[in-house]
Wavefront OBJ file of the C-alpha trace (Angstrom):
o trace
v -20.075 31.281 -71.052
v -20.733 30.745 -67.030
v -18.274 30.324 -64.421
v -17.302 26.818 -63.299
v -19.369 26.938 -59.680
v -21.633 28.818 -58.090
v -19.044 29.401 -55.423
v -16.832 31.717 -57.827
v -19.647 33.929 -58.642
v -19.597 34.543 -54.701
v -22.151 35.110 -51.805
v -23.553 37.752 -52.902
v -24.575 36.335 -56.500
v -26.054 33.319 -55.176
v -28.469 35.397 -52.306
v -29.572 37.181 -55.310
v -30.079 34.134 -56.718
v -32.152 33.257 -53.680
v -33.854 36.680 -53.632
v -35.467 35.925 -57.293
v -36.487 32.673 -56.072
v -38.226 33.400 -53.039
v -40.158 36.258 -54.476
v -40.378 35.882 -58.305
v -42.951 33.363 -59.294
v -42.741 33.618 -63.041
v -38.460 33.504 -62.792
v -39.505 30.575 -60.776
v -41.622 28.540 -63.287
v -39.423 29.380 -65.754
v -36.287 28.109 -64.082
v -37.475 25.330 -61.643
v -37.064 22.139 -63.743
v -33.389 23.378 -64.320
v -32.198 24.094 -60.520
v -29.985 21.181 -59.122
v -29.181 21.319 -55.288
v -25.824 19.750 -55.798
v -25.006 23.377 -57.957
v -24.568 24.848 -53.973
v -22.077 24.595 -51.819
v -23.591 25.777 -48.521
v -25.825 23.759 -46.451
v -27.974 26.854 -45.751
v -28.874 27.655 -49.264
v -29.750 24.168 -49.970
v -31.632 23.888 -47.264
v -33.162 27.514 -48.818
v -33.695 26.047 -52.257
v -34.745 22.652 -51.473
v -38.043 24.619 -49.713
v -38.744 26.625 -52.267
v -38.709 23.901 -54.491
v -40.890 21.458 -52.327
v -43.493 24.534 -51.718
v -43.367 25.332 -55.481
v -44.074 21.543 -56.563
v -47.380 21.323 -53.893
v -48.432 25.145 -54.254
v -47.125 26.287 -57.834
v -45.811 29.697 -56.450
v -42.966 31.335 -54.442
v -43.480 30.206 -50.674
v -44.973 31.825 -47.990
v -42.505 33.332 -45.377
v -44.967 31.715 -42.274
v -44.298 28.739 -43.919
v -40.656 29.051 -43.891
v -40.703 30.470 -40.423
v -42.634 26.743 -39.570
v -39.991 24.812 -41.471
v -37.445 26.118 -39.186
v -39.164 25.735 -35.855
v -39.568 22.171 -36.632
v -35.477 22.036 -37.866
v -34.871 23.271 -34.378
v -34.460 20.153 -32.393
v -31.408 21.024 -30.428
v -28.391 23.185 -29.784
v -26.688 22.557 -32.870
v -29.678 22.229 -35.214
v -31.026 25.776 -33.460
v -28.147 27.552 -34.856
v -27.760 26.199 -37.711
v -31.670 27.301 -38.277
v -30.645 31.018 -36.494
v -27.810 31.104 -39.571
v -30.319 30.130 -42.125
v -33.204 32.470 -40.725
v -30.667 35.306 -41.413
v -29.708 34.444 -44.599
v -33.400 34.597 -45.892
v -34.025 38.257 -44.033
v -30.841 39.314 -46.126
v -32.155 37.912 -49.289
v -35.979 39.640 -48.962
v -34.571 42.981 -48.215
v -32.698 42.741 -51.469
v -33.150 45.053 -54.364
v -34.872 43.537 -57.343
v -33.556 45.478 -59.655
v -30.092 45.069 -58.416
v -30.712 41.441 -59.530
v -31.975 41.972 -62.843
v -28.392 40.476 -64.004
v -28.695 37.645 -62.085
v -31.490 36.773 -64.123
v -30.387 35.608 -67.405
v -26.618 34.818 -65.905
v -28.056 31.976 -63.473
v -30.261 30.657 -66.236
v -27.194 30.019 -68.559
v -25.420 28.606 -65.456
v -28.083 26.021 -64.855
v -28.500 25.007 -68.487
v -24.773 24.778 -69.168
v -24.366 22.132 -66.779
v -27.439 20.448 -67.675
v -25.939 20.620 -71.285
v -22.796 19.089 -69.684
v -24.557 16.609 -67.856
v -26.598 15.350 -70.868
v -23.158 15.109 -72.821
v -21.610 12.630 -70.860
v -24.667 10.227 -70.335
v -24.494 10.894 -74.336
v -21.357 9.118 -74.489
v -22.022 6.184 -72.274
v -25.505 5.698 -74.744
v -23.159 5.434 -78.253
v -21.308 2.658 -77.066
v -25.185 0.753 -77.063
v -25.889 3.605 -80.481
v -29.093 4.361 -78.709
v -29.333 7.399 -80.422
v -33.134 8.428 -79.646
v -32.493 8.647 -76.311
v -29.742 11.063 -76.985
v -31.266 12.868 -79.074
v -34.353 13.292 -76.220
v -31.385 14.049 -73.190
v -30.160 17.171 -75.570
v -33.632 18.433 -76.735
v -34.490 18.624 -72.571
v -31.475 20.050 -71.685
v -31.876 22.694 -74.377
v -35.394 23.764 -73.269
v -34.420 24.030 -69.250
v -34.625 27.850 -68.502
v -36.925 29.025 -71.379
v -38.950 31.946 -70.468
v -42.737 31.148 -69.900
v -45.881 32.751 -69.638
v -46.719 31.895 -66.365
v -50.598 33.553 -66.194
v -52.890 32.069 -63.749
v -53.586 28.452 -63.498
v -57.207 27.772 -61.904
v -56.870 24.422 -61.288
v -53.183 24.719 -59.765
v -53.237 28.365 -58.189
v -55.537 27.949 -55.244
v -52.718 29.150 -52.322
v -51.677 32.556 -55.166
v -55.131 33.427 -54.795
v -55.620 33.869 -51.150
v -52.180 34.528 -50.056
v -51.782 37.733 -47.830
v -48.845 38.715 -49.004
v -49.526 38.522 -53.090
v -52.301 41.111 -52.357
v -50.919 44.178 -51.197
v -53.526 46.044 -50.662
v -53.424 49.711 -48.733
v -56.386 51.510 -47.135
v -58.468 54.100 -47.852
v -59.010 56.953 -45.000
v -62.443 55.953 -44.811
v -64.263 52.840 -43.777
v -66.739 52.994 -46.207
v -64.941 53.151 -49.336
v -62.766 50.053 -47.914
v -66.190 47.740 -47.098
v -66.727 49.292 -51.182
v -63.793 47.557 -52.205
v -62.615 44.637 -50.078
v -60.083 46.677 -48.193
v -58.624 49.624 -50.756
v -56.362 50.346 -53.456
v -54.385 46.967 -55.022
v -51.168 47.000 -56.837
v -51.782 48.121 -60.062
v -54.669 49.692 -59.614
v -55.272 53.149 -61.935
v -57.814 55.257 -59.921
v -58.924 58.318 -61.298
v -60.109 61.589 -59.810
v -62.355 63.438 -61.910
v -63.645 66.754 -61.186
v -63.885 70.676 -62.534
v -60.672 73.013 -62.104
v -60.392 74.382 -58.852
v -62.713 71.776 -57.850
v -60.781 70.045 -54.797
v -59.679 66.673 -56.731
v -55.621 67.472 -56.132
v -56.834 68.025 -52.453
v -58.604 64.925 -52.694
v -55.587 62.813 -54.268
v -53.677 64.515 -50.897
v -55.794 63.230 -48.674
v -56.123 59.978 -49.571
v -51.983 59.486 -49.610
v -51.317 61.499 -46.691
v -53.304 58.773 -45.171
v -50.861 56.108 -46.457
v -48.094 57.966 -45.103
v -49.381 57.949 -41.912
v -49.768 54.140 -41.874
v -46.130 53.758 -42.777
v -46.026 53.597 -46.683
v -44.051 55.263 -49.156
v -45.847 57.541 -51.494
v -44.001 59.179 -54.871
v -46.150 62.467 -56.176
v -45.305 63.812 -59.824
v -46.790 66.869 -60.312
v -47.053 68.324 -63.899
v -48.300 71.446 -63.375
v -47.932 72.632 -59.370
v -44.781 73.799 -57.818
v -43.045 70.861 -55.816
v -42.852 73.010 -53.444
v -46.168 73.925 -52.828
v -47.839 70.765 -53.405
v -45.300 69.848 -49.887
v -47.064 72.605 -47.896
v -50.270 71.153 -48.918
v -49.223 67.879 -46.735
v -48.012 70.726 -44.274
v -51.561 71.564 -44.145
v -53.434 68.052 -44.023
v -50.930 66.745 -41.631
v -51.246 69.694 -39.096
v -54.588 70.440 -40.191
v -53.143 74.557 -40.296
v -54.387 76.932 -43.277
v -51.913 77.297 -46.133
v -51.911 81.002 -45.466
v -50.645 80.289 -42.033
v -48.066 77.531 -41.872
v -45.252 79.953 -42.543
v -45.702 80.789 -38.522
v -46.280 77.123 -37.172
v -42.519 75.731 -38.745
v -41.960 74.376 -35.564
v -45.420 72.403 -35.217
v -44.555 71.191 -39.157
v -41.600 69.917 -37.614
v -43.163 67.852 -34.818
v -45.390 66.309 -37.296
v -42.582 65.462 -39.632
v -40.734 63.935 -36.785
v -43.275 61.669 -36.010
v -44.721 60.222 -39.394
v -43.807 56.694 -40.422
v -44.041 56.635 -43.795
v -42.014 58.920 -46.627
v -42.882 61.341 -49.255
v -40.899 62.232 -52.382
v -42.717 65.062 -54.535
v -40.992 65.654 -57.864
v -42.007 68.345 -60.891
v -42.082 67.281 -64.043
v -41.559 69.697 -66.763
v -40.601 70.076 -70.657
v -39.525 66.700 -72.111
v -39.585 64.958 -68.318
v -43.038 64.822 -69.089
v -42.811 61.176 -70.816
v -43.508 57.970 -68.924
v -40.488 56.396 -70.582
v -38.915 58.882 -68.131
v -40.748 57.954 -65.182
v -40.030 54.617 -65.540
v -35.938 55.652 -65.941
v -36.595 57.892 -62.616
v -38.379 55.336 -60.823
v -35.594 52.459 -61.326
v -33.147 55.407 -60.861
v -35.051 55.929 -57.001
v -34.861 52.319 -55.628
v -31.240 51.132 -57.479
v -29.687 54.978 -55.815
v -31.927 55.558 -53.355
v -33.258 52.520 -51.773
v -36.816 54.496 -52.624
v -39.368 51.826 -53.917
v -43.157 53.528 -53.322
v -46.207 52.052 -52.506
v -48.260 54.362 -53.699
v -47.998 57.128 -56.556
v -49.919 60.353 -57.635
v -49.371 61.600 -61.031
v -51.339 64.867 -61.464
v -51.892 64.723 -63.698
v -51.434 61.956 -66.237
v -53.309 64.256 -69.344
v -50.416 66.276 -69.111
v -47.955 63.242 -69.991
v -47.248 63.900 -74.144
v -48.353 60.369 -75.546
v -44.849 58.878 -77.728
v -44.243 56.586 -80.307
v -40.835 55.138 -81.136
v -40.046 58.933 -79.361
v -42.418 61.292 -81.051
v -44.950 62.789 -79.457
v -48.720 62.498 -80.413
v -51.862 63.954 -79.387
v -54.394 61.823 -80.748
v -57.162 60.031 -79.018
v -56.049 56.558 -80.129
v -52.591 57.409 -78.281
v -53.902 59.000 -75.500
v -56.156 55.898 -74.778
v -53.116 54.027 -74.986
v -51.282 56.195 -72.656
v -53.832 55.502 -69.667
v -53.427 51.823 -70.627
v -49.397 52.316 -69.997
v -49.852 53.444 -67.081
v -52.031 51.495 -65.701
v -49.197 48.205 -66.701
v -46.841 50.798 -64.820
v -48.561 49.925 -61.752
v -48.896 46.710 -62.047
v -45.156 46.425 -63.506
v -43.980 48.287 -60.427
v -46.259 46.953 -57.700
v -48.381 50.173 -56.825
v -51.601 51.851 -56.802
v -51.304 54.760 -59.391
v -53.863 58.034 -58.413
v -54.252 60.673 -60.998
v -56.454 63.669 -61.747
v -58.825 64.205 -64.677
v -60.858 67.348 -66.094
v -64.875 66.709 -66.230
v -66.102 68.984 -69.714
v -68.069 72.685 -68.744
v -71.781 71.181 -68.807
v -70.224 68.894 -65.888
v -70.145 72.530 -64.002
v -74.079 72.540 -64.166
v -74.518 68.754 -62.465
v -74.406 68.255 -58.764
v -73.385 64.970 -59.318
v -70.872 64.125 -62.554
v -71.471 61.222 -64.476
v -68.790 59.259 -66.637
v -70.831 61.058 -69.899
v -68.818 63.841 -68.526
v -65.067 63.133 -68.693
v -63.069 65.623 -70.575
v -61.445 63.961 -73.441
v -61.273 60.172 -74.127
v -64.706 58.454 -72.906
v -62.536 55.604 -72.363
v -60.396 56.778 -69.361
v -62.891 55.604 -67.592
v -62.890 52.060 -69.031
v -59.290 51.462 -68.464
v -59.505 52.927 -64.813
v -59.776 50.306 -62.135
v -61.540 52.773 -59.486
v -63.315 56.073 -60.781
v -64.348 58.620 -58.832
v -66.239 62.568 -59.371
v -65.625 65.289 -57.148
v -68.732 68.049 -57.078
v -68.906 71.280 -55.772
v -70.562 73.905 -56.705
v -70.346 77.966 -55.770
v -72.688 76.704 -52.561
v -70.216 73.556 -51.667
v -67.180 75.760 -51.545
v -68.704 78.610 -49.470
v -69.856 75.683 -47.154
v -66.791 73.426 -47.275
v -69.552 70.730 -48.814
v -69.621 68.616 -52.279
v -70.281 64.897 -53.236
v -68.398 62.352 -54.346
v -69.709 59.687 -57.076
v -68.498 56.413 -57.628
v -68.715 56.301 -61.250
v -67.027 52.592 -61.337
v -65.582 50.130 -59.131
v -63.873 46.369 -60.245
v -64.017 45.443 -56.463
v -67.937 45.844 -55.642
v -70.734 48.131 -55.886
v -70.762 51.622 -57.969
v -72.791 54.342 -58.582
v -73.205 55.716 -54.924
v -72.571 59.339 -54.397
v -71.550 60.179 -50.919
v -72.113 63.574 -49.218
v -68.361 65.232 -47.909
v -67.248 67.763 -45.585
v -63.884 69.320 -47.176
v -61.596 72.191 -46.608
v -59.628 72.695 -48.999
v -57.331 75.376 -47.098
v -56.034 72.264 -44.484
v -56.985 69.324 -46.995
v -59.906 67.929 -43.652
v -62.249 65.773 -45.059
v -65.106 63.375 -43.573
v -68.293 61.610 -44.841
v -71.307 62.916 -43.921
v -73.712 60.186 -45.476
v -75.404 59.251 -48.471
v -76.646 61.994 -50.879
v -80.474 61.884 -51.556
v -80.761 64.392 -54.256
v -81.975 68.002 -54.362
v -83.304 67.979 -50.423
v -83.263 69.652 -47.315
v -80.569 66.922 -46.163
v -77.967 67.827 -48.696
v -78.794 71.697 -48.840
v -75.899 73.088 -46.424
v -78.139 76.625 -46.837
v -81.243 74.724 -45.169
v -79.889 73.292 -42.213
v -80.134 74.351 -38.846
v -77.477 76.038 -36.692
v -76.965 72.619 -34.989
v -76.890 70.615 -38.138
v -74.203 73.624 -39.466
v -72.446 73.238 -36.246
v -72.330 69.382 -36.584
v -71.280 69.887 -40.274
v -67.674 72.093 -39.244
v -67.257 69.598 -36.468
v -67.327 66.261 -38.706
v -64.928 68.700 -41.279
v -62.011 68.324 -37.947
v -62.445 64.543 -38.654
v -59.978 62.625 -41.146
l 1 2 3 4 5 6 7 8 9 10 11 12 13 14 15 16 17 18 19 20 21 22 23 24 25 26 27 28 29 30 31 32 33 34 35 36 37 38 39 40 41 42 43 44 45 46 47 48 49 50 51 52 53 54 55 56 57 58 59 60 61 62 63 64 65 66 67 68 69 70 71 72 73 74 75 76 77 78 79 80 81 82 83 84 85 86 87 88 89 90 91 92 93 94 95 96 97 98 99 100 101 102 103 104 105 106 107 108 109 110 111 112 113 114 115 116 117 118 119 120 121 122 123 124 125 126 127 128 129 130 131 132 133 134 135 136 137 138 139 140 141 142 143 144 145 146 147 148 149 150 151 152 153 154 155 156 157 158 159 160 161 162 163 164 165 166 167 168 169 170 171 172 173 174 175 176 177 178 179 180 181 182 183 184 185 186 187 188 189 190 191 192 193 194 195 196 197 198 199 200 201 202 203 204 205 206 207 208 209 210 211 212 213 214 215 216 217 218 219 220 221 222 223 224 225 226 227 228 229 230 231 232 233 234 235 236 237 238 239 240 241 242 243 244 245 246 247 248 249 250 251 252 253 254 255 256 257 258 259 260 261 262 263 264 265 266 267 268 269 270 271 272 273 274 275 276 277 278 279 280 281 282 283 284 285 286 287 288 289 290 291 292 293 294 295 296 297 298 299 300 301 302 303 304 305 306 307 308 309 310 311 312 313 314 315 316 317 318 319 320 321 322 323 324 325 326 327 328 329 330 331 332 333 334 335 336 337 338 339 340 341 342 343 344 345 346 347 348 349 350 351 352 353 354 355 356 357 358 359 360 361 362 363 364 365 366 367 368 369 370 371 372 373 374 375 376 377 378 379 380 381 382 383 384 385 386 387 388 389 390 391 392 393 394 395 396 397 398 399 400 401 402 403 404 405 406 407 408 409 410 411 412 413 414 415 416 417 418 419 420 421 422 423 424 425 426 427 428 429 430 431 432 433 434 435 436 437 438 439 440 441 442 443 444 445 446 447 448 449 450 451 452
């Protein structure tokens, strides 16, 4: 049974209220044709609700915070309107920067609010109908009360969902280090994206999965790396490495230029082990909720390397069949989307994958069908050759976002995690022989390799 008023539930309740609103759609839809404005008691929340609800009914999703922003300039006519706009601007910056999970509760408890008072509602325009026994229509005010606040499949509506598919900030979408593989996709990895590094054993593909989120970091982002197999520990001095572009074997004497680096990143890294039963995805999900409800720690971005060493469960036992495993790779890809990141992981390529200079998707190790599920899907080669030179190639075996099956030629040293593109491979030529090139071209070669 609810409360009375919103107003005993208190302040906080009813900005979490206005948190789920302003950035859930489907909570939204489900719970739109149930809000009343006269359920408020502050003029700044209704003012909050009765926007969301007038950009919901043109746009059919959660509104856009430049829209808001314009709402208010044109509020602002004079002193008093100007504060009272100030008040209500800071009332929506406290409601965004709340957890979502720390709402969850609010959820279901508004929902029963909102329908108990439509029930109420309904009631006593009941009784004024049975004094004229109009009984149809009472039985029609109950049945729409009832249905107020049931959940809904929200999907995507073609017709209606114009302004969800070109809004900004429904498409986060976070850059690649390199300009080419961001024209390749429309701009980089998408929430929810699975995008899978495949490659030999000591081949360079943790390296690679470094590289490409030390880059994130840089730009501000949060990045969460599970590692199933590495030491934490180590896997930090590897960013040690890429970020002051120092040898492995020599950071232990550069601690203070570590530092400096350190100091001046804007984005954070958490790098957690996973071992013995951790290594279930019912437990990354616990830890993950466990990190932003404790923590404040929601990532943008996270590396699981790798995700073949996750044991596969059903109603908690473990399997190791195919089926399962397929099914695992589909888990985590909803992970992503569940959670609102880009998901990297590793994968083996099978021994004759050793022999190719450039590895197809006919040479995953395991499940075929990896590579279905993946959104992005990329080979790492390098043979004896690449690794004396600090060469290899990098195939796009499959890409949702454009073009595929371009192999690019790579600088990459894997004892500071420096990478660059050096062009398109053409096959077995002079141009991607590192033995046949000139001193110049060589000397060209280690000074791309400084690059990012």
């Amino acid at each position: 049974m609810s409360l009375e008023s919103l107003e005993e539930y208190g302040k906080d309740f009813v900005d979490k209220i206005l948190h789920l609103l302003l950035t859930d759609k489907e909570y939204l839809n489900t719970i739109q044709d149930a809000i009343n404005l006269e359920h408020y008691e502050n003029d700044k929340q209704k003012w909050i609700v009765k926007k969301i609800l007038e950009y919901y009914n043109k746009n059919n999703t959660t509104p856009d915070k430049d829209w808001l922003k314009l709402e208010l300039k044109k509020e602002a006519v004079d002193d008093k309107m100007i504060e009272f706009c100030k008040r209500i601007g800071e009332n929506l910056v406290t409601c965004y920067k709340l957890n979502s999970i720390d709402c969850e509760y609010v959820r279901d408890e508004y929902r029963f609010f909102c329908v108990d008072k439509a029930l109420e509602q309904a009631i006593l325009t009941s009784a004024d109908l049975m004094k004229y026994k109009q009984y149809d229509d009472i039985r029609k005010i109950i049945d729409n009360a009832l249905k107020l606040g049931q959940d809904r499949e929200v999907g995507h509506d073609y017709g209606k969902d114009l302004e969800e598919r070109y809004r900004i900030d429904n498409k986060k979408i976070i850059p690649f280090p390199f300009e080419e593989w961001n024209e390749r996709t429309g701009g980089g990895m998408r929430s929810g994206n699975l995008i899978l590094l495949f490659g030999l054993q000591g081949g360079g593909k943790s390296w690679l999965s470094v590289i490409l989120s030390a880059h994130v970091i840089k730009l501000g982002y949060k990045v969460l790396f599970y590692t199933l197999e590495l030491d934490e520990t180590y896997v930090g001095k590897r960013y040690d490495a890429k970020f002051t572009q120092i040898s492995l074997n020599d950071l232990s004497s550069h601690k203070d230029d570590i530092q400096e680096v350190l100091d001046s990143l804007e984005g954070e890294l958490k790098i957690f082990r996973l071992g013995g039963k951790k290594k279930r995805l019912s437990y990354i999900k616990s830890h993950l909720r466990s990190l932003e409800r404790i923590e404040g720690f929601k990532p943008d971005l996270m590396i699981i390397d790798y995700i073949d060493c996750i044991k596969p469960e059903v109603n908690g036992k473990y399997f190791d069949k195919t089926d399962e495993t397929d099914d695992l790779y589909t888990e985590v890809r909803d992970m992503g989307a569940e959670f609102d990141f880009p998901i990297i992981s590793q994968c083996q390529v099978n021994r004759s994958g050793a022999r190719d200079k450039i590895v197809e998707s006919d040479k995953m190790a395991g499940s075929y069908n990896k590579g279905m599920i993946a959104d992005i899907s990329l080979s790492l080669s390098r043979d004896i050759d690449d690794k004396a030179n600090n060469t290899g190639r990098i195939h796009w075996m499959k890409n949702r976002y454009g073009r595929d099956g371009m192999t690019d030629n790579i600088s990459i040293d894997t004892s500071n995690g420096s990478m660059a593109i050096l062009g398109n491979y053409e096959g077995e030529s002079e141009q991607s022989n590192p033995r046949g090139k000139s001193s110049a071209a060589r000397k060209a070669l280690g000074l791309l390799s400084n690059s990012f």
